[in-house]
NUBA-853439 format. One record per atom (N, C-alpha, C): x, y, z. Coordinates in Angstrom, 1 decimal, decimal comma, always signed. Example, Ala and Ser with C-alpha at 12.3 -4.5 7.8 and 13.67 -1.06 7.14 Angstrom:
// residues 2
PT       X       Y       Z
PT   +13,2    -5,7    +7,8
PT   +12,3    -4,5    +7,8
PT   +13,2    -3,3    +7,8
PT   +12,8    -2,2    +7,1
PT   +13,7    -1,1    +7,1
PT   +12,9    +0,0    +7,9
//
This chain:
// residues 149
PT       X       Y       Z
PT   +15,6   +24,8   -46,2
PT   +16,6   +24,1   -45,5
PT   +16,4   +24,4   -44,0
PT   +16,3   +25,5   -43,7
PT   +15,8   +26,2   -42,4
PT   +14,7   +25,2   -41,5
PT   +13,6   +25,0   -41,9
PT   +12,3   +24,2   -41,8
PT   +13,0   +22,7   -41,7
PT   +13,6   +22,0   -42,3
PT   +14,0   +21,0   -42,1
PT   +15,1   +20,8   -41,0
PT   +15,6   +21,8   -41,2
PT   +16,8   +21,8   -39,8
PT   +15,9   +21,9   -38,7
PT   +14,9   +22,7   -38,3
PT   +13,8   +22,7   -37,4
PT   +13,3   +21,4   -37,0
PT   +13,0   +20,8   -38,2
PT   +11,9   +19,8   -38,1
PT   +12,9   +18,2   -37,4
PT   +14,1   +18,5   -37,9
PT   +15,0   +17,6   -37,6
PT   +15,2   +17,8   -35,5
PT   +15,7   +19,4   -35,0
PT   +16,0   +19,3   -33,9
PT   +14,5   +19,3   -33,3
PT   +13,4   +19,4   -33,5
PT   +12,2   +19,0   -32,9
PT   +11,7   +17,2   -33,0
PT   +12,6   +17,0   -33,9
PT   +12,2   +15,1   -33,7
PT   +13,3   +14,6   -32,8
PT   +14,7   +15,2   -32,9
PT   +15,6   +14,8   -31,6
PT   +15,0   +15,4   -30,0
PT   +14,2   +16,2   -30,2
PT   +14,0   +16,3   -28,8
PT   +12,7   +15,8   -28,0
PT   +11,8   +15,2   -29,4
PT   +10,5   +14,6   -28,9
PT   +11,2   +13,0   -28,2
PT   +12,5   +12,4   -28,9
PT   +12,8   +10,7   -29,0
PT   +13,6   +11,3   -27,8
PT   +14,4   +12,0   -27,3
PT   +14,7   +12,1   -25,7
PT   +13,8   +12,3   -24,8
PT   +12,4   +13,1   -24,9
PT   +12,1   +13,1   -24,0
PT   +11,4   +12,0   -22,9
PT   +11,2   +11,9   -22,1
PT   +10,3   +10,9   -21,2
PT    +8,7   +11,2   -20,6
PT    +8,7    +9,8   -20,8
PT    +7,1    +9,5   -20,6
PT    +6,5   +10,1   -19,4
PT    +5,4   +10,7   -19,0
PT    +5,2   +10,9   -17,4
PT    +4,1   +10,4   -17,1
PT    +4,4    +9,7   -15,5
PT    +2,8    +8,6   -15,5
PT    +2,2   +10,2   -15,1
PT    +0,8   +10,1   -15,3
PT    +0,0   +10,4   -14,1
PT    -0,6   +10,2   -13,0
PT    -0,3   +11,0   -12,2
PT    -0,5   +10,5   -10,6
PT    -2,6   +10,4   -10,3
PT    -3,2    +9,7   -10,4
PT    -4,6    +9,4   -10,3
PT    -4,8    +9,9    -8,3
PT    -4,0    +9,2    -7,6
PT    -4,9    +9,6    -5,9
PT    -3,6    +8,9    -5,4
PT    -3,4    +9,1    -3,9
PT    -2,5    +9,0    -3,0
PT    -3,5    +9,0    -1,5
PT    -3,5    +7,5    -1,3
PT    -4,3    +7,5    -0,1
PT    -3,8    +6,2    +0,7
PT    -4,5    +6,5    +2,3
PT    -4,4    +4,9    +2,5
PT    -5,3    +4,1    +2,9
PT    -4,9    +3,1    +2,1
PT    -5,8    +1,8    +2,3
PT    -5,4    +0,9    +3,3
PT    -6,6    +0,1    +3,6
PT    -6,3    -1,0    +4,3
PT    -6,3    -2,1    +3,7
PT    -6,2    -3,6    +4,0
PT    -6,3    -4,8    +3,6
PT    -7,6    -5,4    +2,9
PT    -8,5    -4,7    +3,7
PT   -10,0    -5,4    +3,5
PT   -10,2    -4,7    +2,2
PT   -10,0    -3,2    +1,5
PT    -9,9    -2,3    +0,0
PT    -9,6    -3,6    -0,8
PT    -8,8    -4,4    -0,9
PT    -8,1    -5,1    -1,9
PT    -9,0    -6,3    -1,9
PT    -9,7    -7,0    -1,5
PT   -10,2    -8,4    -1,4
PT   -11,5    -7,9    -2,3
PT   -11,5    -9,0    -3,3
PT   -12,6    -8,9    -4,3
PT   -13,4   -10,2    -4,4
PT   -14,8    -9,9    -5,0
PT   -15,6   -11,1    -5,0
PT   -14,5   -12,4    -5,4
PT   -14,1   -12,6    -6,4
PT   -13,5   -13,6    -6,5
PT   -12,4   -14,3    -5,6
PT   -11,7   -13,7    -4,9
PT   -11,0   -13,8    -4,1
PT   -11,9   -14,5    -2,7
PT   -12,6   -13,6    -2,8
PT   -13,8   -15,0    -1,3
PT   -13,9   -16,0    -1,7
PT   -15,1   -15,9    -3,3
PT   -15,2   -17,5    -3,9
PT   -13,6   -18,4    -4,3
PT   -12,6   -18,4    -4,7
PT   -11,7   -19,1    -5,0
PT   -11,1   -19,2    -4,0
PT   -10,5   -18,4    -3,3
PT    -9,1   -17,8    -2,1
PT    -8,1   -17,6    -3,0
PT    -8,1   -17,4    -4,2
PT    -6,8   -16,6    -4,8
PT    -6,6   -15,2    -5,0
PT    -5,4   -14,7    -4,7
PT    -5,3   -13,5    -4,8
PT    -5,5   -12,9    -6,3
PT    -6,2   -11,4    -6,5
PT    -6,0   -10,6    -7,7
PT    -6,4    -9,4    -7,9
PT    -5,1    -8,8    -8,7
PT    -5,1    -7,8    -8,5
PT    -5,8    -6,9    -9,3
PT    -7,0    -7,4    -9,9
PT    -7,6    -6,7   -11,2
PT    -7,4    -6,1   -11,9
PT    -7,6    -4,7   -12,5
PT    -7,2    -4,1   -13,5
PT    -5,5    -3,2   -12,9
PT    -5,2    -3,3   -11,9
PT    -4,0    -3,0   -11,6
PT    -2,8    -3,9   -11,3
PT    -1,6    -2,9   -11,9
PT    -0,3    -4,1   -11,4
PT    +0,2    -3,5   -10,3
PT    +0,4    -4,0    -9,5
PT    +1,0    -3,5    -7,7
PT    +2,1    -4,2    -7,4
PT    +2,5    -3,0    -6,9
PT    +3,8    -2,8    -6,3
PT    +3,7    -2,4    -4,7
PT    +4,3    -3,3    -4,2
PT    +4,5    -3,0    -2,5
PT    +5,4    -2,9    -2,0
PT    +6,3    -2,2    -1,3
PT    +7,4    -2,1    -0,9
PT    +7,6    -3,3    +0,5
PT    +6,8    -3,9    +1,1
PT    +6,7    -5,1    +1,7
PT    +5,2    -5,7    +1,2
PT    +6,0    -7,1    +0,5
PT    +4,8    -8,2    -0,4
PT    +4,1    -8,5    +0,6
PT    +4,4    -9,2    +1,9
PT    +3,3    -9,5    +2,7
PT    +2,7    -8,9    +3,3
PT    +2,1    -7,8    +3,2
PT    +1,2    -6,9    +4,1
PT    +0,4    -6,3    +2,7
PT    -0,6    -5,7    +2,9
PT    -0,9    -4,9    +1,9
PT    -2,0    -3,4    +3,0
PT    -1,7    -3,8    +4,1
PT    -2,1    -2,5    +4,5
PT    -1,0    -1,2    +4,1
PT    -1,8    -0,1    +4,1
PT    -0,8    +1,1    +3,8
PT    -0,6    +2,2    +3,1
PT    +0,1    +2,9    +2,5
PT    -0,3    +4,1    +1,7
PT    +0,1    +4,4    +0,4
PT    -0,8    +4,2    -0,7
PT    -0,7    +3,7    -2,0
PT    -0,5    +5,0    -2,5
PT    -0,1    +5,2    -3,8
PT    -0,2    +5,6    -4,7
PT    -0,5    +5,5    -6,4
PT    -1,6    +5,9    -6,5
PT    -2,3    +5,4    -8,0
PT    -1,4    +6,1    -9,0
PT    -1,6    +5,5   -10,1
PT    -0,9    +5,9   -11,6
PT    -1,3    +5,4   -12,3
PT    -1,1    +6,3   -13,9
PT    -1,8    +5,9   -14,6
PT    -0,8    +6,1   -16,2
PT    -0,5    +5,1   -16,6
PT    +1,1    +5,2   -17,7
PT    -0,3    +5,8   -19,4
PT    +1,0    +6,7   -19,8
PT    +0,2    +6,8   -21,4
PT    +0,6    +5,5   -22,6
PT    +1,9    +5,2   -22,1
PT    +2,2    +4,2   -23,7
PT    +2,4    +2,9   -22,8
PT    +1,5    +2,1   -23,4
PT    +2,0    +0,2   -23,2
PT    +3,4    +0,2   -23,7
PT    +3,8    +0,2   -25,1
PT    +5,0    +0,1   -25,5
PT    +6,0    +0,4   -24,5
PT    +6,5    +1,6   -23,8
PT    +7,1    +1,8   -23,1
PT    +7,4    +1,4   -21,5
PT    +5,9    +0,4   -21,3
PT    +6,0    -0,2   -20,4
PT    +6,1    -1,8   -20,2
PT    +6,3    -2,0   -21,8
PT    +7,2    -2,9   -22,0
PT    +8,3    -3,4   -21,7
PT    +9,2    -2,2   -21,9
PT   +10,4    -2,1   -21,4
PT   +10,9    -2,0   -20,4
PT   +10,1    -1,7   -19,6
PT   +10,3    -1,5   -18,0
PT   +10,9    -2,7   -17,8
PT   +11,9    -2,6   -16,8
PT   +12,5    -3,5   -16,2
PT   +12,4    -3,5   -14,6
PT   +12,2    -2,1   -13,9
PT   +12,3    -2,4   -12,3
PT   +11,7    -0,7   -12,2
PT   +11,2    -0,8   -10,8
PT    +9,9    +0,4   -10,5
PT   +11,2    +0,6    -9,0
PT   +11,6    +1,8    -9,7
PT   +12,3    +2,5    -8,1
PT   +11,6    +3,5    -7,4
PT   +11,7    +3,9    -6,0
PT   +10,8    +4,5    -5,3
PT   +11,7    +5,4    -4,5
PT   +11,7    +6,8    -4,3
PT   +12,5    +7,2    -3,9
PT   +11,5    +8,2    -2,5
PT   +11,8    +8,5    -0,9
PT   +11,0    +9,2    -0,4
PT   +11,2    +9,5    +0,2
PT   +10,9   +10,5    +1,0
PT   +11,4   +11,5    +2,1
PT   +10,0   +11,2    +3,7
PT   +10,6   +10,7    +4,5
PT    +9,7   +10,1    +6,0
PT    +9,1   +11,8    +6,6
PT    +8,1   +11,7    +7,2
PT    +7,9   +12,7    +8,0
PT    +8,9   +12,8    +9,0
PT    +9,5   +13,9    +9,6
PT   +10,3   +14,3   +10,4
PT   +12,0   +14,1   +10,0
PT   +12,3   +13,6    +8,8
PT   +13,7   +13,7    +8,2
PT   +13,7   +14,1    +6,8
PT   +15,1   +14,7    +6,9
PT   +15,2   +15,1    +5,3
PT   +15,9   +14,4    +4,4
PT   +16,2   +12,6    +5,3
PT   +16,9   +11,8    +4,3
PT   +15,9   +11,2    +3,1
PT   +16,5   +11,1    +2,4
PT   +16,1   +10,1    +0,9
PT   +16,3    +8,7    +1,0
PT   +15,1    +8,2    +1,1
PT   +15,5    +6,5    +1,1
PT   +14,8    +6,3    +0,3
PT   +15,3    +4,5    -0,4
PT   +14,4    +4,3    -1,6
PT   +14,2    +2,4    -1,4
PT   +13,9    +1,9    -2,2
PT   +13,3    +0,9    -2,7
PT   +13,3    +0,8    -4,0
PT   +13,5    -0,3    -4,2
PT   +13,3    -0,8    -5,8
PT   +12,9    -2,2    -6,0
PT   +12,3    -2,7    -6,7
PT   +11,1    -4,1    -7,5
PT   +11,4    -4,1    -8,8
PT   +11,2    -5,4    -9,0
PT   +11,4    -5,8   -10,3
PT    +9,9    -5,2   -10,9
PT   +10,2    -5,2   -12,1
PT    +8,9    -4,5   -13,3
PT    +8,5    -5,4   -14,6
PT    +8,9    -6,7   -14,4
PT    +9,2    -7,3   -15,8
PT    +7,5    -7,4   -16,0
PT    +7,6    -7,5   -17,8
PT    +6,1    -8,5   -17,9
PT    +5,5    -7,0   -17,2
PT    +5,6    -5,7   -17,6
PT    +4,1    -5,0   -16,6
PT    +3,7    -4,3   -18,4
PT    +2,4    -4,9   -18,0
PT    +0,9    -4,4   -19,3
PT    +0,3    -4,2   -18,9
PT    -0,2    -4,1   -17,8
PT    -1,1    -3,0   -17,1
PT    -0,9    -1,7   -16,6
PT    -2,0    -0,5   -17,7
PT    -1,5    +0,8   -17,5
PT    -1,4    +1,6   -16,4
PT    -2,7    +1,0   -15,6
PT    -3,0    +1,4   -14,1
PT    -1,9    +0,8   -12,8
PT    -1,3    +1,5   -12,0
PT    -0,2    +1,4   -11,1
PT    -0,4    +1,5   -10,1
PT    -0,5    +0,8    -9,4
PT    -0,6    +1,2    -7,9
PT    +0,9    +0,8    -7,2
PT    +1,4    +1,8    -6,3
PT    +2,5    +1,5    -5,8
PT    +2,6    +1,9    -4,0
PT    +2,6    +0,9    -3,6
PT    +2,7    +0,2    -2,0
PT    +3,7    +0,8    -1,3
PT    +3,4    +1,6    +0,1
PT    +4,6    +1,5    +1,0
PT    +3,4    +0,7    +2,3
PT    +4,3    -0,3    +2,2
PT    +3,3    -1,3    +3,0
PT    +4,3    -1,6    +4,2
PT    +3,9    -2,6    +4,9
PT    +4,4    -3,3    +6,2
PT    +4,2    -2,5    +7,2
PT    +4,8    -2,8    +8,7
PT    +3,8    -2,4   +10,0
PT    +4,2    -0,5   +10,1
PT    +5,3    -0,4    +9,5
PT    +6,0    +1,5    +9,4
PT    +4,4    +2,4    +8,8
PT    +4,1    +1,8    +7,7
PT    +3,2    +2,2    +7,0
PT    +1,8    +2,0    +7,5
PT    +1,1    +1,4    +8,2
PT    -0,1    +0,8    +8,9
PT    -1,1    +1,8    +9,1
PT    -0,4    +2,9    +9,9
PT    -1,4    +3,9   +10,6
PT    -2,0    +4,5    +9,5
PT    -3,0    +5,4    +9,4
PT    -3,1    +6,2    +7,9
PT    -2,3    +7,6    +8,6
PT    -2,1    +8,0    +9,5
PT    -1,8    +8,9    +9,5
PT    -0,4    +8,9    +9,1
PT    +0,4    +8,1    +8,6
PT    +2,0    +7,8    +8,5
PT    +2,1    +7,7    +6,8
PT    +2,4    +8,5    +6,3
PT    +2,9    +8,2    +4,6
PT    +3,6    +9,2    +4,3
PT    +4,8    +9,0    +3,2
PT    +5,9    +9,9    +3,1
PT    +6,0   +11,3    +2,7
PT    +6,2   +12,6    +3,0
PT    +6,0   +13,7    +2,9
PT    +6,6   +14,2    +1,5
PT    +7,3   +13,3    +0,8
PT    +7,5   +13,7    -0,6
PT    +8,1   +12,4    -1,0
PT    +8,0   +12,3    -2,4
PT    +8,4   +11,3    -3,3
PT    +8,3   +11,0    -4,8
PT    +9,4   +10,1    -5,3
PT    +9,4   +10,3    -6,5
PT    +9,5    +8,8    -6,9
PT    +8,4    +8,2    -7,9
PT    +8,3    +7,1    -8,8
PT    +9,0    +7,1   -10,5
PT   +10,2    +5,9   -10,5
PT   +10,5    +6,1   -11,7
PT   +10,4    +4,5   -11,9
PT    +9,9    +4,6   -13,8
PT    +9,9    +3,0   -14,3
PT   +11,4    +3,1   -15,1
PT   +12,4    +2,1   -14,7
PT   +13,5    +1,9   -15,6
PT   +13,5    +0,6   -16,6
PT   +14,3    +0,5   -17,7
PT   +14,6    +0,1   -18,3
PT   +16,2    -1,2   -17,4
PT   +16,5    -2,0   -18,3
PT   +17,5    -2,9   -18,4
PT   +18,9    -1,8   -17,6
PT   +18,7    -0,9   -18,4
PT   +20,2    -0,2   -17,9
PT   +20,4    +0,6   -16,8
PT   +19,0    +0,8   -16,5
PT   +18,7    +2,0   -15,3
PT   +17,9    +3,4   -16,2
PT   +17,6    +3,5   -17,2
PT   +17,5    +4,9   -17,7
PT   +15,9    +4,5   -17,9
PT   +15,7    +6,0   -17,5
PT   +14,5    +6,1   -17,0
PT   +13,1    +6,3   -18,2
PT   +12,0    +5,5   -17,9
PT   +11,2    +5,4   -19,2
PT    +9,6    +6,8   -18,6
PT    +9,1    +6,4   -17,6
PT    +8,2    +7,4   -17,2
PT    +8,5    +7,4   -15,6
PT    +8,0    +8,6   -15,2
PT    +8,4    +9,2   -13,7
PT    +7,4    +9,7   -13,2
PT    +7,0    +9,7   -12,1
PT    +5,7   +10,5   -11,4
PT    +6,6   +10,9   -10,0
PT    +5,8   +12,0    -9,6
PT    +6,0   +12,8    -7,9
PT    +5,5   +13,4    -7,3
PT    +5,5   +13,9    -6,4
PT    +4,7   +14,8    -5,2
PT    +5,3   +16,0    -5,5
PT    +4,1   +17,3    -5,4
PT    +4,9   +18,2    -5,3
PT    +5,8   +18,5    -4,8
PT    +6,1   +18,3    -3,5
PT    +6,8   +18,4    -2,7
PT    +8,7   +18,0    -3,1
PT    +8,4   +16,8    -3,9
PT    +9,7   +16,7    -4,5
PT   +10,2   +17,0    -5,4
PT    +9,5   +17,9    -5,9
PT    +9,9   +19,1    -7,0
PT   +10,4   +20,2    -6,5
PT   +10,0   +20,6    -5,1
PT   +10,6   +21,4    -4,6
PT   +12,2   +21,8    -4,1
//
């Protein structure tokens, strides 16, 4: 009976827990990184093996962050990719949030783009990536050390 009672609160705490992306690199790119053979030959944009997120769509210079999700299933469900970060020289929290529908691609890249973002020397001193669901509740999360701190 013991063993089963075990086996039972070890399956309630595997179905709470959450997914965690892995964080692959945190760098900045410029515009010209993103343009691929096909994109010269056609002039359509694509994003290849990653789904991207930019905190401003029309720029894509800036300072990315890669990720890398363990379950498709779960990112099924995703509904919206919130971004939460801390600027050099403040200790406010500001954030952003994007729609997430339709994302099956495991690889992530996530954008703080537009002309704030441009310099390389400018990207945010801590931050935290969460994929939500319909309700808000959170399916997998990535962060900087710094915002564990």
């Amino acid at each position: 009976m013991r063993h089963l009672i075990t086996v039972l609160i070890l399956l309630a705490l595997a179905a709470t827990a959450r997914a965690e992306l892995t964080v692959v690199s945190a760098e900045h790119r410029d515009a010209d990184s993103f343009k691929r053979v096909s994109e010269y030959l056609t002039g359509k944009h694509s994003d290849g093996r990653y789904a991207v997120f930019r905190s401003d769509d029309s720029s894509r210079d800036g300072f990315y962050i890669s990720l890398l999700a363990d379950d498709r299933t779960t990112l099924a469900r995703a509904e919206k990719l919130r971004v939460r970060f801390v600027r050099k020289g403040t200790q406010e929290i500001d954030s952003f949030q994007l729609p997430a529908k339709d994302l099956k691609k495991k690889r992530i890249l996530v954008g703080f783009t537009g002309s704030e973002w441009e310099e390389s020397s400018n990207h945010p001193v801590a931050w935290k990536i969460e994929l939500l669901d319909a309700s808000d509740t959170t399916l997998e999360t990535a962060q900087s050390f710094l915002w564990s701190e």
